[in-house]
Structure formats: C-alpha cells, structure tokens
Backbone bond lengths (Angstrom), bond angles and torsions (degrees), N, CA, C in turn:
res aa  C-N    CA-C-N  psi(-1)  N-CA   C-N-CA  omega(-1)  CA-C   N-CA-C  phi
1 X - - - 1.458 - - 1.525 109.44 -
2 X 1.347 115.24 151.78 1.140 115.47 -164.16 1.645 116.81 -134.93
3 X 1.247 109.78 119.05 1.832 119.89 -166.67 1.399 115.18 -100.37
4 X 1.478 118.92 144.38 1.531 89.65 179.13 1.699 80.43 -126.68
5 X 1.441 109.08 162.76 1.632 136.60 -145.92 1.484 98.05 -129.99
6 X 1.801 117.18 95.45 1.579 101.43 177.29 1.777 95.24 -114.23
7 X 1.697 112.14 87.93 1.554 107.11 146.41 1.508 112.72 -138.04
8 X 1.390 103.57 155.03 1.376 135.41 -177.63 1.393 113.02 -76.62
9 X 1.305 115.40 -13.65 1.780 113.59 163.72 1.495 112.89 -90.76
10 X 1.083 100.65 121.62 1.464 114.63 178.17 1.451 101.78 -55.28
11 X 0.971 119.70 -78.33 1.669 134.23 -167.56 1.368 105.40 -41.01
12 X 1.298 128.57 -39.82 1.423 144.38 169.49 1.345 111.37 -65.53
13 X 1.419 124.79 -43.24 1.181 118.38 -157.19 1.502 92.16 -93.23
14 X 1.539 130.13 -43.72 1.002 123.15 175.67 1.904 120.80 -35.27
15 X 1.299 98.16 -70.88 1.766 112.75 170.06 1.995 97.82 -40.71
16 X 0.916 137.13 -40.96 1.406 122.40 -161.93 1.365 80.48 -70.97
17 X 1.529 120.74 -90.83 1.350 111.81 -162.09 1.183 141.69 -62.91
18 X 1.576 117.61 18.01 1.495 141.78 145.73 1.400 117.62 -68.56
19 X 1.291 110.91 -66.94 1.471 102.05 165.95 1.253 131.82 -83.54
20 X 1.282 121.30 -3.94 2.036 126.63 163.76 1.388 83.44 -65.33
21 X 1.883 139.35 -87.65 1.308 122.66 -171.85 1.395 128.63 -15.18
22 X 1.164 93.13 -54.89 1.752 102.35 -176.99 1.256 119.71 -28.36
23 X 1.794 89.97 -63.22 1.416 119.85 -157.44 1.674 93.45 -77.88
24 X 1.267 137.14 -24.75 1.290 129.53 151.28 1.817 98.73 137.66
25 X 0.822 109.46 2.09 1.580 108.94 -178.58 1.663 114.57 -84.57
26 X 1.310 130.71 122.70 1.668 139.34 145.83 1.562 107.99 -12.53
27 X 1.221 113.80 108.60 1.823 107.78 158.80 1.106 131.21 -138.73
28 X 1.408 104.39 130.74 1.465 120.44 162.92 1.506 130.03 -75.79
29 X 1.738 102.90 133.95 1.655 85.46 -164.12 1.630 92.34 -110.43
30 X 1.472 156.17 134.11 1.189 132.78 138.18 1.634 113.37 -124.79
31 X 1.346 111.45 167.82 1.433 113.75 178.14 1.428 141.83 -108.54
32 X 1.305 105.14 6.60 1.523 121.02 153.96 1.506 117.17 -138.68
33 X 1.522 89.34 161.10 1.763 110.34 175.45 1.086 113.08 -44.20
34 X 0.973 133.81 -53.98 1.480 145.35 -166.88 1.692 94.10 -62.17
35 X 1.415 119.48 -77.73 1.563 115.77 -168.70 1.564 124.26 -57.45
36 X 1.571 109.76 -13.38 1.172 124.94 153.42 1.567 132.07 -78.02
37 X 1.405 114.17 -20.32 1.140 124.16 175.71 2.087 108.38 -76.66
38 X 1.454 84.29 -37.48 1.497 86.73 167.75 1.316 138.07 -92.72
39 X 1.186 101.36 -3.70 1.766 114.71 160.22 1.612 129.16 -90.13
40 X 1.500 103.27 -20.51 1.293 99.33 147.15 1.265 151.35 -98.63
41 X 1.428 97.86 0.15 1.486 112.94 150.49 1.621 128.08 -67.50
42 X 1.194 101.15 3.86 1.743 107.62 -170.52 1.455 96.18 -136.33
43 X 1.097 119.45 -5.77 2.019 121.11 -167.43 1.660 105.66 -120.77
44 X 0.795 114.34 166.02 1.548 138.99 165.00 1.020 113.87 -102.71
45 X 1.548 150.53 71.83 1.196 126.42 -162.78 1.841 112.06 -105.01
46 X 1.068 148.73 -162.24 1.576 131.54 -171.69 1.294 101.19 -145.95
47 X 1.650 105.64 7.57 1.544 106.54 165.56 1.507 100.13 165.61
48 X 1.325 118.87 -174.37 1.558 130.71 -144.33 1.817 111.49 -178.15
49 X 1.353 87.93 90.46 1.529 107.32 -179.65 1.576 96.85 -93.04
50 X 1.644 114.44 119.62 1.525 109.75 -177.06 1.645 98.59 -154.51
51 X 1.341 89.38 137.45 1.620 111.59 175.47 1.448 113.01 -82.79
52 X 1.638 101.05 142.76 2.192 90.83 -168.70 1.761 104.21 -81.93
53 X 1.691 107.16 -26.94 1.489 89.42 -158.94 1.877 99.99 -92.64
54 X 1.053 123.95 84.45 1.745 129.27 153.53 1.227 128.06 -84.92
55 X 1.233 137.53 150.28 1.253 169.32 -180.00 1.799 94.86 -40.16
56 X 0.615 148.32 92.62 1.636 138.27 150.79 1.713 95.66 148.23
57 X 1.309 89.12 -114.88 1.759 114.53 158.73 1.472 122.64 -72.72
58 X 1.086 98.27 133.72 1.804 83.38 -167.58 2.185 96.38 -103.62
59 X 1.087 101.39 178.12 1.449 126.15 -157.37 1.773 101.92 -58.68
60 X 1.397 110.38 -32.22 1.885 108.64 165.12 1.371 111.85 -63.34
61 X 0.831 124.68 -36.58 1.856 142.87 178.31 1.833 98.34 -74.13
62 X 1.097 133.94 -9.08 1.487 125.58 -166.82 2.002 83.19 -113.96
63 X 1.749 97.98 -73.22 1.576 87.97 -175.47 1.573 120.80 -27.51
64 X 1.476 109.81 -71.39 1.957 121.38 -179.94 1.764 101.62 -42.54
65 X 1.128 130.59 -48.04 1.210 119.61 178.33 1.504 118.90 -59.47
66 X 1.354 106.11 -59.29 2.110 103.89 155.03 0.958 121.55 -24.52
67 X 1.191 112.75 -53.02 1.358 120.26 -153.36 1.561 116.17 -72.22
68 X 1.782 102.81 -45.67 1.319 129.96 -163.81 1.956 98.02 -70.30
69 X 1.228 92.29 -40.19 1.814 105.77 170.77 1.254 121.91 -70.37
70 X 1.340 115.30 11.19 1.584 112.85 -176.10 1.858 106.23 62.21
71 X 1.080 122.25 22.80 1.552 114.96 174.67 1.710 112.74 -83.95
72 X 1.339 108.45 99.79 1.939 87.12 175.91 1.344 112.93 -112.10
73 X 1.366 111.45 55.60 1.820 113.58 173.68 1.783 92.53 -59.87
74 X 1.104 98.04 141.91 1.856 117.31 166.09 1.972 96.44 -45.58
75 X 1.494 103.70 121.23 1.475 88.39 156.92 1.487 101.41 -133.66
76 X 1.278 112.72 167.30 1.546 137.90 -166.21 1.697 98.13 -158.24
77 X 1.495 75.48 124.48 1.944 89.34 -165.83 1.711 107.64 -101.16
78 X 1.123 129.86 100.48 1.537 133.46 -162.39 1.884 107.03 -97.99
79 X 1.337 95.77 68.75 1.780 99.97 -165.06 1.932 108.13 -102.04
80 X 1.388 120.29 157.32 1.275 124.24 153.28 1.432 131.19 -54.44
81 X 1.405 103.87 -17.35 1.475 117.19 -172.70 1.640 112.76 -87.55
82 X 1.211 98.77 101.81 1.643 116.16 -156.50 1.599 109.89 -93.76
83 X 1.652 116.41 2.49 1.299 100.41 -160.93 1.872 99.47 -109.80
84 X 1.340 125.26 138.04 1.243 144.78 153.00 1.136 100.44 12.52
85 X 1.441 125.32 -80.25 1.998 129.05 -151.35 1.618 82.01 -81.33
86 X 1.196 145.47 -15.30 1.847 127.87 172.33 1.672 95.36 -86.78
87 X 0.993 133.12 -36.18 1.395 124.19 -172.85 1.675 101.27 -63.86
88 X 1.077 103.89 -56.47 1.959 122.95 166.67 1.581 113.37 -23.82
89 X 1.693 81.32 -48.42 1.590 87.00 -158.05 1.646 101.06 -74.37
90 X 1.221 107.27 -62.08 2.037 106.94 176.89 0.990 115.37 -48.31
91 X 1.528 117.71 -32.22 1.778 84.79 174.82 1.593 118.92 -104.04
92 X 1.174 110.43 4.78 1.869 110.44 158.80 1.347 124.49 -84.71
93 X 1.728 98.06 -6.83 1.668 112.55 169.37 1.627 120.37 -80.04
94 X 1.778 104.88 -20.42 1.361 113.61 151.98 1.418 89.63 120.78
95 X 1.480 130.09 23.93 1.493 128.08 144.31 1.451 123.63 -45.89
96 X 1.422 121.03 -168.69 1.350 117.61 178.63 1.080 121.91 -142.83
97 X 1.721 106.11 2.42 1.356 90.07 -148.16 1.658 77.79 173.12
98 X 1.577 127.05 129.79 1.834 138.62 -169.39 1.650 107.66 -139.97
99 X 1.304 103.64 121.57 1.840 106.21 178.05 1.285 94.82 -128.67
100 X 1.342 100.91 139.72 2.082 98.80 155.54 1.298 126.89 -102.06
101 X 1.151 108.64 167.50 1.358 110.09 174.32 1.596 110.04 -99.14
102 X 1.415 118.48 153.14 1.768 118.66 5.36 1.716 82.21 -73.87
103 X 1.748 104.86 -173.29 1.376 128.13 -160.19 1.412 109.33 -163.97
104 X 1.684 104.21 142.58 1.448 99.19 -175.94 1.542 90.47 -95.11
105 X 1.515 88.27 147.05 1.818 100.71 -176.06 2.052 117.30 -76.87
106 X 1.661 95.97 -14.02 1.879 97.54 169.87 1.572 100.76 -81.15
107 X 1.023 118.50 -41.24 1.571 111.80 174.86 1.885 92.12 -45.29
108 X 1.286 111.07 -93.91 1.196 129.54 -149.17 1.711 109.23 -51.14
109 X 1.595 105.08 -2.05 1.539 97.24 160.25 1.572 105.22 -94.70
110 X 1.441 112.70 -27.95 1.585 105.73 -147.16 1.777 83.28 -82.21
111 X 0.863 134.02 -23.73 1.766 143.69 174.97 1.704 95.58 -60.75
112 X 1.509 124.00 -52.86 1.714 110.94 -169.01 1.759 92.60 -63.85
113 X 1.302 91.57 -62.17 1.813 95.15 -164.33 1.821 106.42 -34.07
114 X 1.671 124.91 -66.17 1.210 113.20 163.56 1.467 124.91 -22.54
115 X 1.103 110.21 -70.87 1.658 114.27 170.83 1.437 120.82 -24.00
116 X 1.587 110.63 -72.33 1.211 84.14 175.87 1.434 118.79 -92.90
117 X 1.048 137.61 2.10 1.586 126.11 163.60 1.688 94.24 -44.14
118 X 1.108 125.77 -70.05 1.337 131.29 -163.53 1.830 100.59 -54.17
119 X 1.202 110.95 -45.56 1.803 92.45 178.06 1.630 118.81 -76.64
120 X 1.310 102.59 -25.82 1.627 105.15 171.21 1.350 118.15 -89.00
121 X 1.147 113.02 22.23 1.966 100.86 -176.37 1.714 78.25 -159.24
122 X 1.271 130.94 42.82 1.291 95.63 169.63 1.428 154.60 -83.71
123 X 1.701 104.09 30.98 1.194 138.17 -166.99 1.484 118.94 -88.63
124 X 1.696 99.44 -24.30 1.382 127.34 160.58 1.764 137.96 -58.37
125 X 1.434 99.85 -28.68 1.202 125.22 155.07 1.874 118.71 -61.19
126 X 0.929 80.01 -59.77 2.005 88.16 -167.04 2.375 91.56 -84.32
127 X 1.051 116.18 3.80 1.520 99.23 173.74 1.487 107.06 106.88
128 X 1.630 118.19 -8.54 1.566 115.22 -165.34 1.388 123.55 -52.86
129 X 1.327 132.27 157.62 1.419 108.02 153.61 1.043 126.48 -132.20
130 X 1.076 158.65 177.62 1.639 163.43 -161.05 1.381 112.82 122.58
131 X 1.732 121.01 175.62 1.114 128.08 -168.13 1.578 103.18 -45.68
132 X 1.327 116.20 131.27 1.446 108.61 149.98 1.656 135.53 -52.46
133 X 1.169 129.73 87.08 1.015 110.84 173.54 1.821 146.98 -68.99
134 X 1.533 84.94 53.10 1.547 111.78 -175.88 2.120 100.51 -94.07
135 X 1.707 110.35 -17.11 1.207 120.48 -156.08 1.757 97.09 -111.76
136 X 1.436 103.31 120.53 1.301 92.82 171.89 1.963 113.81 -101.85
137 X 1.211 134.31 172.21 1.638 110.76 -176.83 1.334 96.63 -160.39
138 X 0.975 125.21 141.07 1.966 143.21 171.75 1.289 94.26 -130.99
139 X 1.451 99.75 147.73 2.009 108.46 179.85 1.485 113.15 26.19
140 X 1.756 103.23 -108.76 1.288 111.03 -177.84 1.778 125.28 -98.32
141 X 1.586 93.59 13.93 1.916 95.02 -154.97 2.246 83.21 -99.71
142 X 1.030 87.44 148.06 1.384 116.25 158.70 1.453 135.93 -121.25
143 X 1.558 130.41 88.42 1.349 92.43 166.55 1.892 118.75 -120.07
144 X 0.999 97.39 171.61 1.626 111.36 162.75 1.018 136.52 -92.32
145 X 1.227 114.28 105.75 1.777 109.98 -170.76 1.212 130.42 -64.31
146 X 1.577 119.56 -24.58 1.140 133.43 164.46 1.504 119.08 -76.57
147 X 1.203 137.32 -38.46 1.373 142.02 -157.42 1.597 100.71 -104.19
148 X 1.903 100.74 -36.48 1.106 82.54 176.04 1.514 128.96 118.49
149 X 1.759 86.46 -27.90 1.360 108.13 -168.94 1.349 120.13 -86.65
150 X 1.520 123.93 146.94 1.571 131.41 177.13 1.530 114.34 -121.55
151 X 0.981 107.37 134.09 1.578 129.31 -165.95 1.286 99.93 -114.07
152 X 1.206 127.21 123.47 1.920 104.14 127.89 1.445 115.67 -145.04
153 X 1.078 120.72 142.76 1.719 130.71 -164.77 1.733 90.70 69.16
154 X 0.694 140.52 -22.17 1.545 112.80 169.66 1.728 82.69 155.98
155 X 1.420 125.98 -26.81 1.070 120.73 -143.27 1.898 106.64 -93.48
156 X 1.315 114.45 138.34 1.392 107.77 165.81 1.607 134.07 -35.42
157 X 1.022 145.81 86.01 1.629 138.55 157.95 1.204 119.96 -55.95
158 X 1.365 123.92 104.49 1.830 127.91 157.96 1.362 138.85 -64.11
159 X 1.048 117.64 73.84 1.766 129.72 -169.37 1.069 116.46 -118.01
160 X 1.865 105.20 139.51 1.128 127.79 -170.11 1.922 119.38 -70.31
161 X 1.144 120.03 -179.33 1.451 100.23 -175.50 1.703 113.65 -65.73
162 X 1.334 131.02 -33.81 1.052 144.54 -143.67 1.589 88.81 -95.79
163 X 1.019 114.90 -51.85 1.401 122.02 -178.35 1.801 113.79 -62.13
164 X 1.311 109.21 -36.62 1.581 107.22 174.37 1.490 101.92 -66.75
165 X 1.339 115.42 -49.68 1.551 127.13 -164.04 1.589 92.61 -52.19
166 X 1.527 130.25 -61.70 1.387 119.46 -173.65 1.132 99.49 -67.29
167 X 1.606 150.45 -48.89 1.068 116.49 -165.48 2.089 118.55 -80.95
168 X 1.384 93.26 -13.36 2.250 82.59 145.08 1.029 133.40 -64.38
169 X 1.462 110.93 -19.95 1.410 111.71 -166.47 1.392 101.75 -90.44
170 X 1.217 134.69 -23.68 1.412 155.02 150.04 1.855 108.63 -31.98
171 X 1.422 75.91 -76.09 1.823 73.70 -166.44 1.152 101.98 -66.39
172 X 1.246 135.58 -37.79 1.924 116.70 166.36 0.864 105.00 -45.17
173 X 1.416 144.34 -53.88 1.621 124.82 174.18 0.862 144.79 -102.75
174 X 1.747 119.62 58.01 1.172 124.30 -168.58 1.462 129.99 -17.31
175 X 1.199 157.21 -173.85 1.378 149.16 125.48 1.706 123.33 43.85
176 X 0.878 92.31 19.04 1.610 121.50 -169.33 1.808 125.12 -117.85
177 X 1.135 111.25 70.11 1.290 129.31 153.42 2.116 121.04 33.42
178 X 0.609 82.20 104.64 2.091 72.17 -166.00 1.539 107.42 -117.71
179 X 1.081 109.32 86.82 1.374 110.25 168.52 1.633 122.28 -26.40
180 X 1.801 118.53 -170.20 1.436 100.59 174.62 1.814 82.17 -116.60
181 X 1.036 115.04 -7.34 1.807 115.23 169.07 1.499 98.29 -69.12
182 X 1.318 119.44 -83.15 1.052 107.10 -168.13 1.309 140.36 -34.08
183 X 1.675 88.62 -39.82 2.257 91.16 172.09 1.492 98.98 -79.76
184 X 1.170 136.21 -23.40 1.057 113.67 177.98 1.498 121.06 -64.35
185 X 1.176 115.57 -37.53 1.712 117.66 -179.42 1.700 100.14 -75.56
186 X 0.972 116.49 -49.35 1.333 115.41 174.81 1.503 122.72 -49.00
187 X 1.060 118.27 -53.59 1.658 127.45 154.53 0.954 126.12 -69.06
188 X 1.007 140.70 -65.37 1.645 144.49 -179.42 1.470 122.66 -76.17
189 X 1.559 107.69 -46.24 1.181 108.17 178.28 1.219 113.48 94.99
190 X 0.930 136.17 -5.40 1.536 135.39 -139.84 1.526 102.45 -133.48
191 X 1.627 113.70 157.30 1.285 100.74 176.77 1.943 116.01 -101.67
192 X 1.253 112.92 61.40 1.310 121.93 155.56 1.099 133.55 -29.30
193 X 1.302 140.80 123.29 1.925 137.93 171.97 1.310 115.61 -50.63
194 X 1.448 109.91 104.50 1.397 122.09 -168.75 1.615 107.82 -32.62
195 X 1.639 116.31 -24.31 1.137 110.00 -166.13 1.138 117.73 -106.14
196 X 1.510 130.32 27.73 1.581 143.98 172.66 1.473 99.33 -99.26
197 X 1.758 82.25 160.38 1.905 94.99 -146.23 1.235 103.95 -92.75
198 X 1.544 121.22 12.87 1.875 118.57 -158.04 1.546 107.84 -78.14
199 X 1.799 101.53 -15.25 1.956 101.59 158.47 1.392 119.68 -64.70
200 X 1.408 110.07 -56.03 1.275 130.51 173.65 1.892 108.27 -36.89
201 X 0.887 113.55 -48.80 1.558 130.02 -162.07 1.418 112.12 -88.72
202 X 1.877 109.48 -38.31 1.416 100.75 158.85 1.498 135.50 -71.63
203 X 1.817 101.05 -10.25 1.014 93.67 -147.55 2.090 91.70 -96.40
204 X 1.379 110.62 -17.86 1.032 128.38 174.00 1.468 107.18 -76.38
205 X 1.118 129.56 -36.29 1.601 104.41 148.69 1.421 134.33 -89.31
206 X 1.478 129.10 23.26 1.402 135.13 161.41 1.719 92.98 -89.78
207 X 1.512 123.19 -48.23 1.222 108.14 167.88 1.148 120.77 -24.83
208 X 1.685 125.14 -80.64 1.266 127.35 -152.23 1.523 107.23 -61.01
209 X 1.028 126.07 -40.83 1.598 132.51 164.17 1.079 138.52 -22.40
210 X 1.953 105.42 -65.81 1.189 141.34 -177.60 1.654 104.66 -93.73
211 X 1.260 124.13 -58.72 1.180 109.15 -151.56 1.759 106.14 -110.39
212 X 1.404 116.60 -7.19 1.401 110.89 -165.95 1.439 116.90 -95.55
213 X 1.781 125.20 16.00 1.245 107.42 137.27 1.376 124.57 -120.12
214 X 1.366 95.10 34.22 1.963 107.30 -179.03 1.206 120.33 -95.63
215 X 1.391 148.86 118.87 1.230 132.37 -172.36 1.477 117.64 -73.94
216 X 1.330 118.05 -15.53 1.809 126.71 157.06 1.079 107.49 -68.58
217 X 1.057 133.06 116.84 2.086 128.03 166.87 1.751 98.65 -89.14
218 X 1.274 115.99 142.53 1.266 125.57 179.51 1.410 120.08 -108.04
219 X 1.367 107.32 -34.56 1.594 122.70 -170.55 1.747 81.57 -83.75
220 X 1.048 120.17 138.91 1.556 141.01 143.58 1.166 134.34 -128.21
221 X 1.372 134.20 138.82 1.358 145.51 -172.51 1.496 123.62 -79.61
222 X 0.903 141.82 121.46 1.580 157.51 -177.73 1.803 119.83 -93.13
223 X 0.976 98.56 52.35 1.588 115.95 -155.58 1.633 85.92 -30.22
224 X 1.596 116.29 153.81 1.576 146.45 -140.97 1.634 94.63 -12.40
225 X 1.378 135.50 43.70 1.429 122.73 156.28 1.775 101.79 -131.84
226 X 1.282 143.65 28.53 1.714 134.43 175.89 1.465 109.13 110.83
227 X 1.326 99.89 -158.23 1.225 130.99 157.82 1.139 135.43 -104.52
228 X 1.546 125.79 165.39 1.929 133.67 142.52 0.745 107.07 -177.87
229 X 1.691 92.49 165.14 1.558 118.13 -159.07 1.478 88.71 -100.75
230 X 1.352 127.53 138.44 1.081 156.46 -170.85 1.410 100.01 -128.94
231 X 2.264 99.81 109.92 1.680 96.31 165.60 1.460 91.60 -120.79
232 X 1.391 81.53 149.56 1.874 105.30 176.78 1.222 122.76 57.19
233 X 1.862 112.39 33.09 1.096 130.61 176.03 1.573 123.09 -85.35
234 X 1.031 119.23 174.47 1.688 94.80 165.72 1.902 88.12 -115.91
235 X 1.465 108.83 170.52 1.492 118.99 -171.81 1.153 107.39 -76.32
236 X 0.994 122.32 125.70 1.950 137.14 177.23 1.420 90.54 -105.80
C-alpha cells in the first residue's frame, strides 16, 4: 500500500517515511500543496498523511482541492495546530482523520491502517457483507493487509516488510509483466540504477518463501524484461 507524505520538516518527514517503510507501506515524500496536488492526480495513493502549515498553499487549500476533484484518498492531517476551530476546520474541509504534534507514531499507524480499512471495506460500516477486500489471493497465496498475514496452501509464509510489499504488488498484477524499474519505484521509491541487483535479490528471496516448497512456481522470470506471477499457468 502506498502513502503519500506532504511535510515541510525534514526531520519529520524523514521519521514518517522511516517508520511507514518499516511498517511496510510505499512512500511518497513531498513538501507542498501544489506538488502534492499533482501527484495525486497521476498516483493511487491509499492515504495522505499531511501537515496544514506548508510553504505556498497550505494543507486546507490541498484537502478542498481533492475534494472538489473527486479525489477521496483517506487523509489524516498530522499538524501543530492544536486548537478546536483548526481541528473543525480539517475535517469540514473533507479530511478524515486529525493528530497533533508531537505524536506517538503506533497511534499514527494504527489511525492510517483504520483509514483505509474504512475506504476499502466500506460496506462494513452500513452492515454489508461479502469478501473483505482487505485480502488479496493468486492460486493458492493469501494475504491480509491488515494482519499482515501470508498463507499459501493453507500454510503460514514469514516475510519481511519489503518482501510482503513485492509480493502485493504481485497480486495487484496478476500475470502482468513487472519490470525491475517498476518494482523499484514501487518498492523503494527511490531513484536507483535500473541496473542494480536489489530487485533481483528481493525477488530471490520472496522465492524461497513463497515458491520453494510448492511444486507450482508462481514467480517467473522475463529474461532482460522483469518478472510475474503467473496463476494457473503452466511453467515456461
């Protein structure tokens, strides 16, 4: 899952996307409204941790613009501005969700995760029922985005954050081609030399995990074009 991060303190912004990684989530870091306004017009993001006081336009001016655009990524506004009529104000501006600073950072995960449970299941609210779509699944793998957990054939999988993150990024794309750019921005984020092996290396230990006591292999290689997960394929 993937967050995007709009503050103007370095030191702050650094710690968010140290510990969002951790915790296993994609992040985007930028520092004004404006460059955020234009990254989510081009991104998918699954939520939106944003500080009100920035450099230009500040963070009431980013929500109303979302909003006005039909954008409803989960946001949660993590500001200094501690008083009542500012708490008022972000979330009648069409936030979702208000922390202050300073802030404990298990709150401020267990607050994203709510978020989007509530935008991805919101059927749960009003009594609905059907699959949760908290669970993503290829062939035999299961996981849970919330809990965390990986299945396949029935059996537990133990994976690290980086390693769950590629294998979500997987089951969103089933049968579907994965560059070593693409996982790289997708995972890392970062602008890495397309030609370093840390895809190669993650992807050879999601193997051993996932596929090395299964007699179906799922992960397949795309000699000099990526990866994919191949369900109900036969092995090429």
């Amino acid at each position: 899952m993937r967050v995007l991060i709009v503050e103007d303190d370095k030191k702050i912004g650094s710690f968010l996307v140290r510990g969002l990684s951790e915790a296993g989530y994609t992040t985007d870091l930028l520092s004004t409204a404006e460059e955020a306004l234009g990254a989510a017009a081009l991104t998918r993001f699954d939520a939106l941790v944003l500080d009100l006081n920035l450099p230009g336009k500040d963070g009431i001016w980013l929500i109303e613009r979302l909003r006005e655009r039909g954008v409803n990524v989960p946001i949660l506004v993590l500001s200094a501005r501690v008083g009542v009529d500012d708490r008022v104000l972000g979330i009648r501006s069409g936030a979702d969700d208000y922390m202050t600073k300073p802030f404990s950072f298990v709150e401020l995960n267990a607050r994203i995760e709510a978020l989007i449970r509530r935008a991805q299941n919101p059927s749960s609210a009003s009594g609905g029922t059907g699959s949760p779509p908290s669970k993503l699944h290829a062939a035999d793998v299961i996981i849970d985005l919330y809990s965390r957990v990986v299945t396949r054939g029935g059996r537990d999988v133990e994976l690290q954050p980086r390693e769950f993150a590629l294998l979500e990024y997987f089951l969103r794309n089933p049968d579907r081609v994965l560059t070593k750019t693409m996982i790289l921005e997708q995972i890392w984020n970062y602008d890495f030399d397309p030609q370093t092996n840390v895809v190669d290396v993650l992807v050879s230990r999601l193997r051993s995990k996932v596929d090395r006591d299964f007699p179906e292999k799922l992960i397949h290689t795309i000699r000099g074009v990526g990866y994919v997960l191949r369900t109900g394929r036969p092995d090429g």
